[in-house]
PDB file of N, CA, C and O in Angstrom:
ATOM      1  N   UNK A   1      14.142 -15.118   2.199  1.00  0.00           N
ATOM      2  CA  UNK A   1      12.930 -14.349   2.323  1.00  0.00           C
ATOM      3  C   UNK A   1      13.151 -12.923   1.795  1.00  0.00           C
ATOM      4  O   UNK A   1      12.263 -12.304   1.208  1.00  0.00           O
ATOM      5  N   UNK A   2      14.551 -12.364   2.064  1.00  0.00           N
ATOM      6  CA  UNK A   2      14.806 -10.919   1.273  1.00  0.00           C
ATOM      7  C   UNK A   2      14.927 -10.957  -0.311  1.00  0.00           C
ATOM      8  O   UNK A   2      14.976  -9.897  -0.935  1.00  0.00           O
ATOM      9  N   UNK A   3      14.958 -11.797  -0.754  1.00  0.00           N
ATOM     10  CA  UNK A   3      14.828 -11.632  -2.128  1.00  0.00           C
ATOM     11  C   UNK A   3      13.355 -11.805  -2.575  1.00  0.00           C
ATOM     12  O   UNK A   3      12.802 -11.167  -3.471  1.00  0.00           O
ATOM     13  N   UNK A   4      12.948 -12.535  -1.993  1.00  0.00           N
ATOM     14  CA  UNK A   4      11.506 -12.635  -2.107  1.00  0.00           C
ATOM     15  C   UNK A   4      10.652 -11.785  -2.097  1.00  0.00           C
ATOM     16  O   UNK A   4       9.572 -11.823  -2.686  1.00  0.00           O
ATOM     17  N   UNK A   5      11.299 -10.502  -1.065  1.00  0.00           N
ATOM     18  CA  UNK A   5      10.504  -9.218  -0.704  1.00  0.00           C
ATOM     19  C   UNK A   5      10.801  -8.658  -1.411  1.00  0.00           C
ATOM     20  O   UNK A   5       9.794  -8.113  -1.863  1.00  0.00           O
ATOM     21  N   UNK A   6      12.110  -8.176  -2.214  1.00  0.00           N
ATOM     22  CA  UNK A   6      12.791  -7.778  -3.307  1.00  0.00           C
ATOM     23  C   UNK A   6      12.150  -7.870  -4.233  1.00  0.00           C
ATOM     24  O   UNK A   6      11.640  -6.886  -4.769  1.00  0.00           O
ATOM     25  N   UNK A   7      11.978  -9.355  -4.759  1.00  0.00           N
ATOM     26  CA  UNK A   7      11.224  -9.038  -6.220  1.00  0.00           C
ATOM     27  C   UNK A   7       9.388  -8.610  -5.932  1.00  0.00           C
ATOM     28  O   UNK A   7       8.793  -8.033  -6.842  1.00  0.00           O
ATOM     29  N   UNK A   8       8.923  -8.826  -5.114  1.00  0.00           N
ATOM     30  CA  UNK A   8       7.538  -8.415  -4.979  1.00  0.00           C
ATOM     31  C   UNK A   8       7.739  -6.851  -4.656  1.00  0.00           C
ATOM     32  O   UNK A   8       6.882  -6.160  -5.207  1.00  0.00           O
ATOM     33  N   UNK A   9       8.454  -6.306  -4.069  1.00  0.00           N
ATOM     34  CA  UNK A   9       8.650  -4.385  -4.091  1.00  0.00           C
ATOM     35  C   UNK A   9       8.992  -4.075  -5.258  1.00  0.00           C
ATOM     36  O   UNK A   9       8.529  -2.954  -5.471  1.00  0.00           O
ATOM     37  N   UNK A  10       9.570  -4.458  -6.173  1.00  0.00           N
ATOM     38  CA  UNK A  10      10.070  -3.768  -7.771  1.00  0.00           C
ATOM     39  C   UNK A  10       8.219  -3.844  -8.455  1.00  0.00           C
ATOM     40  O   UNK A  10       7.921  -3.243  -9.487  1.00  0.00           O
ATOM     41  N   UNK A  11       7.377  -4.522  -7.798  1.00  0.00           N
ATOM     42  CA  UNK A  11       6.019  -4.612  -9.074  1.00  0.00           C
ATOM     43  C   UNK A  11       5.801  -3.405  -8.801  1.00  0.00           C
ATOM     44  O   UNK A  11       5.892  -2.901  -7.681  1.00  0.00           O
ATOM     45  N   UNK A  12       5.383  -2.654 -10.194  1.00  0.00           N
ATOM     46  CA  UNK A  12       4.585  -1.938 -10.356  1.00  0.00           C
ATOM     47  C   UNK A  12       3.465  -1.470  -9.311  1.00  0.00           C
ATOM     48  O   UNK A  12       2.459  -2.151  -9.114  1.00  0.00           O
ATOM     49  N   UNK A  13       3.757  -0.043  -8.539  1.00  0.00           N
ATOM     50  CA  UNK A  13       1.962  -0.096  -7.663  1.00  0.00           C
ATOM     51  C   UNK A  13       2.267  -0.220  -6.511  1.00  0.00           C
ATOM     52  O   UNK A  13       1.610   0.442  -5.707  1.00  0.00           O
ATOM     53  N   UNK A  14       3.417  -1.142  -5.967  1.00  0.00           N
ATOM     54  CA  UNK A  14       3.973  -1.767  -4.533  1.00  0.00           C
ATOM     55  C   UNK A  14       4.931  -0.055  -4.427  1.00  0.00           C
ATOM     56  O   UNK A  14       5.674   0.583  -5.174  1.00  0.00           O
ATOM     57  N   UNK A  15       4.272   0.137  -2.859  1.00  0.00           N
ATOM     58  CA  UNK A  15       5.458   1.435  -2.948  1.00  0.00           C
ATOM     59  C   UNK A  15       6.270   0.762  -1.701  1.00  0.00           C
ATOM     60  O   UNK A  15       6.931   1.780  -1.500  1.00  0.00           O
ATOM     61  N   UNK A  16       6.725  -0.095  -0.752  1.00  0.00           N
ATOM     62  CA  UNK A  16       7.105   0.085   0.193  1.00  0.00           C
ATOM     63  C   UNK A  16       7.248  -1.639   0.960  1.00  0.00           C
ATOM     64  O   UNK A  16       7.994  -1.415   0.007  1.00  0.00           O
ATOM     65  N   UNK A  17       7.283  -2.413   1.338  1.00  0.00           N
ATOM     66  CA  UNK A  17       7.351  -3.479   1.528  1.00  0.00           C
ATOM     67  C   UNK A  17       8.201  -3.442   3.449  1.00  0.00           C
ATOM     68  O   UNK A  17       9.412  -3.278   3.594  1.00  0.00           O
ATOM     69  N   UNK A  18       7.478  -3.581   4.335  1.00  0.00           N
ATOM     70  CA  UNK A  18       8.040  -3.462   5.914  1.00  0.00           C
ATOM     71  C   UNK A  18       8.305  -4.337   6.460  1.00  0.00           C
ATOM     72  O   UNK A  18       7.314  -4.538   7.162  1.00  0.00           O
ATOM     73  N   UNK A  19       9.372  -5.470   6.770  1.00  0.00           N
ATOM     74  CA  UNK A  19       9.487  -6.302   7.461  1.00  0.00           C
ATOM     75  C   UNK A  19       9.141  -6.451   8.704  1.00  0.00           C
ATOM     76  O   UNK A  19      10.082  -6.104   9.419  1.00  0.00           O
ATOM     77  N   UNK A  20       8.026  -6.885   9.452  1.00  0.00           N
ATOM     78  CA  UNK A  20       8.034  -6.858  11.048  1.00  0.00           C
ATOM     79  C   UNK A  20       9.622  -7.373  11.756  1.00  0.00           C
ATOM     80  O   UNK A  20      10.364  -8.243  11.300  1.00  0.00           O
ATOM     81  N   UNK A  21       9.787  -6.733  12.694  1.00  0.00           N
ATOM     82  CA  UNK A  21      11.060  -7.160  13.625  1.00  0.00           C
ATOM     83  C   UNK A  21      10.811  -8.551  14.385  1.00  0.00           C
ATOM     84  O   UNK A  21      11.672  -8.929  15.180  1.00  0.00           O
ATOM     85  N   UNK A  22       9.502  -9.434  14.139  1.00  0.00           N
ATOM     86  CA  UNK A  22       9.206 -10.685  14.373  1.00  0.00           C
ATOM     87  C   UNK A  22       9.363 -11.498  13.815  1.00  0.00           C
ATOM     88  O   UNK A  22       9.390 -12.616  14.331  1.00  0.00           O
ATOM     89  N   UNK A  23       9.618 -11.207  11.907  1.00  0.00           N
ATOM     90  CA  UNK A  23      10.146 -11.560  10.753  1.00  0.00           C
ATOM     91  C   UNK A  23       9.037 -12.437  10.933  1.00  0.00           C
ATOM     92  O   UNK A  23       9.287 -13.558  10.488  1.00  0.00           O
ATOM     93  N   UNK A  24       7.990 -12.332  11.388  1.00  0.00           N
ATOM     94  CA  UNK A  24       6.618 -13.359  11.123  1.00  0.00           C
ATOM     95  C   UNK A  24       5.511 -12.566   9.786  1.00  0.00           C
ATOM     96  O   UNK A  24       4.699 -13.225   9.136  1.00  0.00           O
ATOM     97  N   UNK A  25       5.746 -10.982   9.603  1.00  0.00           N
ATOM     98  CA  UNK A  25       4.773 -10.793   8.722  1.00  0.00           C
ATOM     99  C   UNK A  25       5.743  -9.470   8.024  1.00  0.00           C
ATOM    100  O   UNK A  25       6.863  -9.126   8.402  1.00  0.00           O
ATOM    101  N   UNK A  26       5.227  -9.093   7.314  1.00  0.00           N
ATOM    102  CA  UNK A  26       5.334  -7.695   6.110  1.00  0.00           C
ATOM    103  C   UNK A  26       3.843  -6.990   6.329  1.00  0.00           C
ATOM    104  O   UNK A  26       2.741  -7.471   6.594  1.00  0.00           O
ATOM    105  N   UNK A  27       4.414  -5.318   6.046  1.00  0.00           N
ATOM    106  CA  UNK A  27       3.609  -4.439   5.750  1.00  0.00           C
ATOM    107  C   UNK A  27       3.851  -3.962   4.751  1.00  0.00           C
ATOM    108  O   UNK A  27       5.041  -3.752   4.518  1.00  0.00           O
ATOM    109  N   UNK A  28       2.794  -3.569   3.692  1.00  0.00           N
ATOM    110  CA  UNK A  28       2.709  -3.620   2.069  1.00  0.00           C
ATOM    111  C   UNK A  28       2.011  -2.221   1.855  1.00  0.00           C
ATOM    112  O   UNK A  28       0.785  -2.118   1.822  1.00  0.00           O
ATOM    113  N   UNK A  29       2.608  -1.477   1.754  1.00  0.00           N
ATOM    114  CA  UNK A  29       1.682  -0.013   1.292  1.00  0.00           C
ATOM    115  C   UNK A  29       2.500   0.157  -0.839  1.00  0.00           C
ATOM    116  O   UNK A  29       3.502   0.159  -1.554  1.00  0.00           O
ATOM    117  N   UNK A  30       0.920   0.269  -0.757  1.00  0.00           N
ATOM    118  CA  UNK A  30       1.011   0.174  -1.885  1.00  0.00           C
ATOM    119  C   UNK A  30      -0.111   1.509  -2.879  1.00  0.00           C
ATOM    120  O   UNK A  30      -0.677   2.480  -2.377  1.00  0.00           O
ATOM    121  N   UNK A  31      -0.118   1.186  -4.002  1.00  0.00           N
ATOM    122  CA  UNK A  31      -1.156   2.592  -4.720  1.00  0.00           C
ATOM    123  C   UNK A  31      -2.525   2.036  -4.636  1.00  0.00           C
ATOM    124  O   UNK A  31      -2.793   1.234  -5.531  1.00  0.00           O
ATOM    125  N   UNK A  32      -3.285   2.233  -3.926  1.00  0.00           N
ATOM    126  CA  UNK A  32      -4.598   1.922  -4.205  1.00  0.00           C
ATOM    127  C   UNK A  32      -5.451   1.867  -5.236  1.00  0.00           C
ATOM    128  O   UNK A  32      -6.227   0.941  -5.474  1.00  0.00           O
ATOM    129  N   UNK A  33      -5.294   2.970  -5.920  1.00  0.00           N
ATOM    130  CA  UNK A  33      -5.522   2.856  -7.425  1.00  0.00           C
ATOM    131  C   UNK A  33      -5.097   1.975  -8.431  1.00  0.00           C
ATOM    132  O   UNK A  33      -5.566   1.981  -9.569  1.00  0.00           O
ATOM    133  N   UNK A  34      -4.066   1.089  -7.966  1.00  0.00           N
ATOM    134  CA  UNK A  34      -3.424   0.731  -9.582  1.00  0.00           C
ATOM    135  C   UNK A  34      -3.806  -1.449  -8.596  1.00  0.00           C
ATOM    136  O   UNK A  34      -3.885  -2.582  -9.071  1.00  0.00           O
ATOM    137  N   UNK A  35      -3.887  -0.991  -7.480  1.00  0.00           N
ATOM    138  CA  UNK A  35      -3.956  -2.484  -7.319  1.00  0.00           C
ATOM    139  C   UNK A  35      -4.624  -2.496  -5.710  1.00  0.00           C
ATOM    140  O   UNK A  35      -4.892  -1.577  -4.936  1.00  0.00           O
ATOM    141  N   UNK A  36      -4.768  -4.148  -5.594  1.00  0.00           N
ATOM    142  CA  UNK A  36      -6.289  -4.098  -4.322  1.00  0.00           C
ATOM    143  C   UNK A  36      -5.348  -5.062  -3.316  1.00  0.00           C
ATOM    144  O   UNK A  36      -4.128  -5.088  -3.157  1.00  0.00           O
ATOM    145  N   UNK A  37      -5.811  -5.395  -3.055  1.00  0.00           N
ATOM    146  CA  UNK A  37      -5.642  -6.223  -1.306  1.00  0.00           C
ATOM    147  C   UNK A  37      -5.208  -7.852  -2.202  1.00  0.00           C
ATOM    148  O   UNK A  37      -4.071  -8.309  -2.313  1.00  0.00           O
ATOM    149  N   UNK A  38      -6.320  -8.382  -2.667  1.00  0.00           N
ATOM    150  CA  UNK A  38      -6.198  -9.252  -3.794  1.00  0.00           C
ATOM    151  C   UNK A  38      -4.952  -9.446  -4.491  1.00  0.00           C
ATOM    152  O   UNK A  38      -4.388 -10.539  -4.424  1.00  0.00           O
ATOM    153  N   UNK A  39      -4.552  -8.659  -5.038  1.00  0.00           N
ATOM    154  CA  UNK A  39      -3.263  -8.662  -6.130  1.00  0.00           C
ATOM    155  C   UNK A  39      -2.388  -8.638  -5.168  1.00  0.00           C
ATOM    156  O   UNK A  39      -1.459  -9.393  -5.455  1.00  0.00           O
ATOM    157  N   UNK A  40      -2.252  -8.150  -4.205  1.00  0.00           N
ATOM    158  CA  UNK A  40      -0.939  -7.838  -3.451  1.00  0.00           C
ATOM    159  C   UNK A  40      -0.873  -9.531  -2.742  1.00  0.00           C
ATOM    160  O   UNK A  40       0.160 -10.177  -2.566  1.00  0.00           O
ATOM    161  N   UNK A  41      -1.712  -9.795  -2.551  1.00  0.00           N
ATOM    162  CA  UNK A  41      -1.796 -11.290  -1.470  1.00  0.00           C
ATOM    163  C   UNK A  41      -1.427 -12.117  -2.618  1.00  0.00           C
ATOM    164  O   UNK A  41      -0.585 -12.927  -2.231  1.00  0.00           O
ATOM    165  N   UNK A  42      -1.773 -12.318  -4.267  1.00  0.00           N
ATOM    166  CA  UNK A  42      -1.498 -12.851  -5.396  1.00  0.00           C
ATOM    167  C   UNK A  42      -0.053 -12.520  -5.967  1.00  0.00           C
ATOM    168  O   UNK A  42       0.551 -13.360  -6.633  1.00  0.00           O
ATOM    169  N   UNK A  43       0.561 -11.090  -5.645  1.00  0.00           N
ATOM    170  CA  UNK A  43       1.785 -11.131  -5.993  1.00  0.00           C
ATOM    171  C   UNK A  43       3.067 -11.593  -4.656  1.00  0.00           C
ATOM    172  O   UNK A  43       4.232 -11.886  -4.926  1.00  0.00           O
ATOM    173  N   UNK A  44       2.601 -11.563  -3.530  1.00  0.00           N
ATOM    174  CA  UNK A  44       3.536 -12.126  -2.514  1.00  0.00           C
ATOM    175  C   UNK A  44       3.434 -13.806  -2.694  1.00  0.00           C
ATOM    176  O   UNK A  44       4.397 -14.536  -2.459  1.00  0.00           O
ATOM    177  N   UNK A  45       2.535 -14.145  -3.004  1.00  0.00           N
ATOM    178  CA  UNK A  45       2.339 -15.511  -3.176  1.00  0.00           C
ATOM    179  C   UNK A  45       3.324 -16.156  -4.385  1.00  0.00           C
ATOM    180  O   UNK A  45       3.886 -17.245  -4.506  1.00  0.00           O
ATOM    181  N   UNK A  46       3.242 -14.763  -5.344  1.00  0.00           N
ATOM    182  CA  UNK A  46       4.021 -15.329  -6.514  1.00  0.00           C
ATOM    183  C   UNK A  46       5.062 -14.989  -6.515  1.00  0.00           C
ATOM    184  O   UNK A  46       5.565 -14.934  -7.637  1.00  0.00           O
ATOM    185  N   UNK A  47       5.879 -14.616  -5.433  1.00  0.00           N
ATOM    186  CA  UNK A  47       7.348 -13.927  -5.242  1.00  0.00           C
ATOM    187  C   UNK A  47       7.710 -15.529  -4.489  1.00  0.00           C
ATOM    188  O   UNK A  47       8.802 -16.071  -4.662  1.00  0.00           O
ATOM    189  N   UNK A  48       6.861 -16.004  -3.845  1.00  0.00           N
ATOM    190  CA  UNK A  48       7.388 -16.994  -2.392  1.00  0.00           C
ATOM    191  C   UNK A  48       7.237 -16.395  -1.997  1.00  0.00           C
ATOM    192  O   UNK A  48       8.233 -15.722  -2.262  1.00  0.00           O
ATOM    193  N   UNK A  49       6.567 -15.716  -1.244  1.00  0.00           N
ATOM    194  CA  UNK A  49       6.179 -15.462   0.424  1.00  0.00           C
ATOM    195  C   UNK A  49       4.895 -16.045   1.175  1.00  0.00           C
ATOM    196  O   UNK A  49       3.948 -15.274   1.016  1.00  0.00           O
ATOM    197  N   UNK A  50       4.679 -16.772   1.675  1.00  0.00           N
ATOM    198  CA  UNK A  50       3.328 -17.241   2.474  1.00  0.00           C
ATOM    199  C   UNK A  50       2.155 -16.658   2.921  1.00  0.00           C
ATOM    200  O   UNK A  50       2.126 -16.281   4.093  1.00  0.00           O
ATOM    201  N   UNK A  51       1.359 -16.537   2.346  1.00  0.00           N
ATOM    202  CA  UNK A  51      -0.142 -15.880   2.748  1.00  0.00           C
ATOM    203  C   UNK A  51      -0.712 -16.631   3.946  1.00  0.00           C
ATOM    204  O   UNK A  51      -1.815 -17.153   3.782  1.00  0.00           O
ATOM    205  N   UNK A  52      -0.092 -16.760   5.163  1.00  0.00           N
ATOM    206  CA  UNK A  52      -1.416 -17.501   5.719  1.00  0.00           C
ATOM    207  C   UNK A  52      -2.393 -16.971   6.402  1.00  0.00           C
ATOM    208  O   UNK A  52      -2.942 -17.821   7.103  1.00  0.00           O
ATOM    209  N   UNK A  53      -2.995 -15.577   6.528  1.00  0.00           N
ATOM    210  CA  UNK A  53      -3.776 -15.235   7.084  1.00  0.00           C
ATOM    211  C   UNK A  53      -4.092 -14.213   6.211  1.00  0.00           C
ATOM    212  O   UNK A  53      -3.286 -13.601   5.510  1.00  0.00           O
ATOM    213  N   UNK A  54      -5.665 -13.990   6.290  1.00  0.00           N
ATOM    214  CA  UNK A  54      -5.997 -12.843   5.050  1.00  0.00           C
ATOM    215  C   UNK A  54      -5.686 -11.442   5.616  1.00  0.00           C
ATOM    216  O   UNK A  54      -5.815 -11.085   6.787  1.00  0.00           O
ATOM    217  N   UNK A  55      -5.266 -10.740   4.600  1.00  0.00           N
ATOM    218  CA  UNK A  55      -5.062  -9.119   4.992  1.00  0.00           C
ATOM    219  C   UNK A  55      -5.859  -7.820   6.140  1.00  0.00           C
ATOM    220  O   UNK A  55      -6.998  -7.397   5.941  1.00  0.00           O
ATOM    221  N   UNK A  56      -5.389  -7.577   6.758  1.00  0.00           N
ATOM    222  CA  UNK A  56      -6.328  -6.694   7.490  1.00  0.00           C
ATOM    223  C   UNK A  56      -6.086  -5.038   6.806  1.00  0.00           C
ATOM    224  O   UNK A  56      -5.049  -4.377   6.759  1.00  0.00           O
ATOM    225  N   UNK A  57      -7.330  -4.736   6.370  1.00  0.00           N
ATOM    226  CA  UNK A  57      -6.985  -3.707   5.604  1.00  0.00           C
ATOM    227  C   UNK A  57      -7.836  -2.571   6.586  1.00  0.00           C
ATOM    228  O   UNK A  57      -8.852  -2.854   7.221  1.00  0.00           O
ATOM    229  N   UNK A  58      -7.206  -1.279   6.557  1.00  0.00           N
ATOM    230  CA  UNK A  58      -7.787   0.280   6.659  1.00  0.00           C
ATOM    231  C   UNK A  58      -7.625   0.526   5.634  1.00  0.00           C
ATOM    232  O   UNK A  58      -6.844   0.291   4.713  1.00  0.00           O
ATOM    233  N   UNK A  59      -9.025   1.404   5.994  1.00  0.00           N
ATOM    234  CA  UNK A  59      -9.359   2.135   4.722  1.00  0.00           C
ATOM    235  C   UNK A  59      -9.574   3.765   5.429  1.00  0.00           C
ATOM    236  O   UNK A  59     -10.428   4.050   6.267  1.00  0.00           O
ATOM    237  N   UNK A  60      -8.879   4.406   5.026  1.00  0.00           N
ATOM    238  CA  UNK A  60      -9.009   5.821   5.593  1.00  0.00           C
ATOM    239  C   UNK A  60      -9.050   6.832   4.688  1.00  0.00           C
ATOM    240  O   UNK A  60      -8.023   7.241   4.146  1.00  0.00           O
ATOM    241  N   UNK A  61     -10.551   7.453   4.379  1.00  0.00           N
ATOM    242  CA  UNK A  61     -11.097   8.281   3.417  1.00  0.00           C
ATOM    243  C   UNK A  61     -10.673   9.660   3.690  1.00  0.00           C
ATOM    244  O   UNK A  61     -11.289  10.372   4.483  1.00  0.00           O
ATOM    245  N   UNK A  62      -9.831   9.975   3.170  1.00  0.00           N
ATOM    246  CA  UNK A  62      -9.034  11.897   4.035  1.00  0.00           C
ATOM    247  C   UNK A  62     -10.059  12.864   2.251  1.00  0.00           C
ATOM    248  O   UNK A  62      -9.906  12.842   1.030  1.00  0.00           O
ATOM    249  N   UNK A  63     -10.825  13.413   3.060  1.00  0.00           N
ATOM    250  CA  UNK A  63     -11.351  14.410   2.223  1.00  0.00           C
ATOM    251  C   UNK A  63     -10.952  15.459   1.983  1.00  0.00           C
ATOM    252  O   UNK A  63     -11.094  15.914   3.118  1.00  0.00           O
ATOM    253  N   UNK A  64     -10.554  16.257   1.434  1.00  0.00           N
ATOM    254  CA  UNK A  64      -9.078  17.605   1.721  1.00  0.00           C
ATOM    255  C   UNK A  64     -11.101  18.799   1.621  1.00  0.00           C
ATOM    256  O   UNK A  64     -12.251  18.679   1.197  1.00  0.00           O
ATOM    257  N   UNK A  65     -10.405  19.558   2.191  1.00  0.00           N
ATOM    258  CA  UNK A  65     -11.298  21.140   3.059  1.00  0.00           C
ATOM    259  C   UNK A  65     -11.771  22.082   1.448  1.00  0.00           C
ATOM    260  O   UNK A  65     -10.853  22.499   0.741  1.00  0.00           O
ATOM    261  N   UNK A  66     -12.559  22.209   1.225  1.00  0.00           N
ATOM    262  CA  UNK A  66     -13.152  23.032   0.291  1.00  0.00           C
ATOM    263  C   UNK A  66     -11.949  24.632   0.738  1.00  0.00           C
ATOM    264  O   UNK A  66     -11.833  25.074   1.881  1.00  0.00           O
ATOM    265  N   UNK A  67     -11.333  25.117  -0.319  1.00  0.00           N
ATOM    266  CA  UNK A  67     -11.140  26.144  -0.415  1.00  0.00           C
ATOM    267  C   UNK A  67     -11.558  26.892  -0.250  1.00  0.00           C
ATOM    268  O   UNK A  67     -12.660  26.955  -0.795  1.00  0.00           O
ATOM    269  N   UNK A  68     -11.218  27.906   0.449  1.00  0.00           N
ATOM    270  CA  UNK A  68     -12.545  29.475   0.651  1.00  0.00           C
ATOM    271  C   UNK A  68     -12.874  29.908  -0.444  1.00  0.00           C
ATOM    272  O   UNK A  68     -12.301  29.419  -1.418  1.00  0.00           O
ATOM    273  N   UNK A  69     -13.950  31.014  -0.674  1.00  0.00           N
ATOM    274  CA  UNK A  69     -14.283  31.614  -1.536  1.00  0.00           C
ATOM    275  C   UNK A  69     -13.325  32.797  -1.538  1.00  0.00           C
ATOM    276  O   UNK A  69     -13.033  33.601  -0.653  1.00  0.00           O
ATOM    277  N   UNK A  70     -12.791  32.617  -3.217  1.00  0.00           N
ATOM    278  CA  UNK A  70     -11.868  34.244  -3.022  1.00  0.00           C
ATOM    279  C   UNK A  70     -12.677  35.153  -2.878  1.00  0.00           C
ATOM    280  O   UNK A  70     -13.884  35.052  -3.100  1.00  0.00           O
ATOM    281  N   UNK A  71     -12.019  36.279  -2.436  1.00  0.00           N
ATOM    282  CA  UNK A  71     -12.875  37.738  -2.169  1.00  0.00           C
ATOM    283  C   UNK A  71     -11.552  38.366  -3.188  1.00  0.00           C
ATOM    284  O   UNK A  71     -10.335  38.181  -3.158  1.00  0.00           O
ATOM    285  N   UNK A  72     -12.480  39.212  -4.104  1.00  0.00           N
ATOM    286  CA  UNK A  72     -12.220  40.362  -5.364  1.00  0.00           C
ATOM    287  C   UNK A  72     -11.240  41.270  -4.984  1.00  0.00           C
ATOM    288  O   UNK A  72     -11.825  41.872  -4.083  1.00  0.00           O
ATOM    289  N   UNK A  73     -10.282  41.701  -5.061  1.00  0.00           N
ATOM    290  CA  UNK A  73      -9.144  42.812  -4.776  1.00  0.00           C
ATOM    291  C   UNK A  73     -10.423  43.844  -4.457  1.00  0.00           C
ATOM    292  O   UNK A  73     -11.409  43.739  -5.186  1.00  0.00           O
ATOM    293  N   UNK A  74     -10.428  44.731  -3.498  1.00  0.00           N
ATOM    294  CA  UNK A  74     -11.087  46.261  -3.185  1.00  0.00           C
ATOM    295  C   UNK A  74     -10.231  47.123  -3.354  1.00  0.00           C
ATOM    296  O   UNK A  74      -9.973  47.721  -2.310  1.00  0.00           O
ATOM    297  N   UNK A  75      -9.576  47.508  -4.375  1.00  0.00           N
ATOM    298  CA  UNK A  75      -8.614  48.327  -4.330  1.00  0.00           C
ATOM    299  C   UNK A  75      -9.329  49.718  -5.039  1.00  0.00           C
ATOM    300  O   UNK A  75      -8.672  50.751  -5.168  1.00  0.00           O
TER     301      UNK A  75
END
């Protein structure tokens, strides 16, 4: 099963691959941008690893704070 996780963490996009200590599942953080929920369930599948339950995904939208308005040197 560690090689399996091995070659599915070297793809492209995959940043991180977590073994549960139940060795029943993996946690997959990966680039959101470059790949979806889909591909990741399509590339563990194509490493050997078993999909049997579909992904539970968060989605957590972090908006970063508008910058203040500079204020002009008063010098």
């Amino acid at each position: 099963m560690l090689e399996s996780i091995n070659r599915a963490q070297a793809i492209y996009g995959i940043e991180r691959i977590t073994l549960a200590a139940s060795l029943d599942a993996v946690t997959v953080e990966f680039d959101a941008s470059r790949l979806r929920v889909a591909d990741i369930e399509a590339t563990l599948r194509r490493c050997g690893l078993p999909v049997s339950q579909p992904a539970r995904e968060t989605v957590v939208a972090v908006t970063p704070e508008p910058a203040p308005p500079s204020v002009p040197n008063q010098a």
